[in-house]
N, C-alpha and C positions, 0 to 999 in steps of 0.2 A: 482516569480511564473509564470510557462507559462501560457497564456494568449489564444489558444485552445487546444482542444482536439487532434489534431496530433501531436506537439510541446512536449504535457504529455508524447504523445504513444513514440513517438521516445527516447524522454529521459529516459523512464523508459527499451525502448528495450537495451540503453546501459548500464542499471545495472543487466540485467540477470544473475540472480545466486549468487547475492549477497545479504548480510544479512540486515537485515533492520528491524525499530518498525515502527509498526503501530499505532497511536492516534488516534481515531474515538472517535467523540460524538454519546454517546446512551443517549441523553433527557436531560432533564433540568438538569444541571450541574454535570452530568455524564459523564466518560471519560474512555473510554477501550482502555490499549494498548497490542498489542499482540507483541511478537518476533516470527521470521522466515524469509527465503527465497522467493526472487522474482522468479516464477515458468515460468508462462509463459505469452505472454498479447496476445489478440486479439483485435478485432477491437474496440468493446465496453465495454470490461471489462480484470483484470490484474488477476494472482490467485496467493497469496502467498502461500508457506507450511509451515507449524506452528509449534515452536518444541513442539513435544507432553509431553515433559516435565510440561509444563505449558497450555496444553490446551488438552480439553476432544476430539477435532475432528481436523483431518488433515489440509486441506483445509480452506482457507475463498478466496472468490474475490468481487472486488470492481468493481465499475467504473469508467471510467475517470472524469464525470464531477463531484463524490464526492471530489475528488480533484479540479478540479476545482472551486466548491461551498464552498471548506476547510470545507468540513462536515468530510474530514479526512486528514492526515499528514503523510509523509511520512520520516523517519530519517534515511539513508544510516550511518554504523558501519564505511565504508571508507572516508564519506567527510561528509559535512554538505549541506541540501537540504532545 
């Protein structure tokens, strides 16, 4: 796991546009994972787009240090992260 917040930024600028699940904890032993694509990242936060298959709204974005805090996980379809 990178260890700051540029190291996340950079690594996640080389998965652009690839598919990926999202693991986030929502509260006490609650675990939401969504599929979709890595959209775009800015300085403080990433936006996935979501297939609406499986989700009522397009968009969700995070930010670096929920990763950083692993309040979330990120699983790339191509490699393992």
């Amino acid at each position: 796991m990178p260890t700051s917040i540029t190291t996340i930024k950079q690594k996640l600028d080389s998965h652009l546009g690839d598919s990926l699940t999202v693991v986030a904890r929502a509260g006490r032993k609650k675990v939401t994972k969504r599929r979709g694509v890595l959209k775009e990242t800015f300085p403080a936060v990433f936006v996935v787009d979501l297939d609406q298959d499986q989700n009522n709204f397009e968009h969700v974005s995070y930010s670096y240090t929920d990763l950083l805090t692993k309040n979330i996980t990120l699983k790339f379809d191509d490699s393992a992260e």
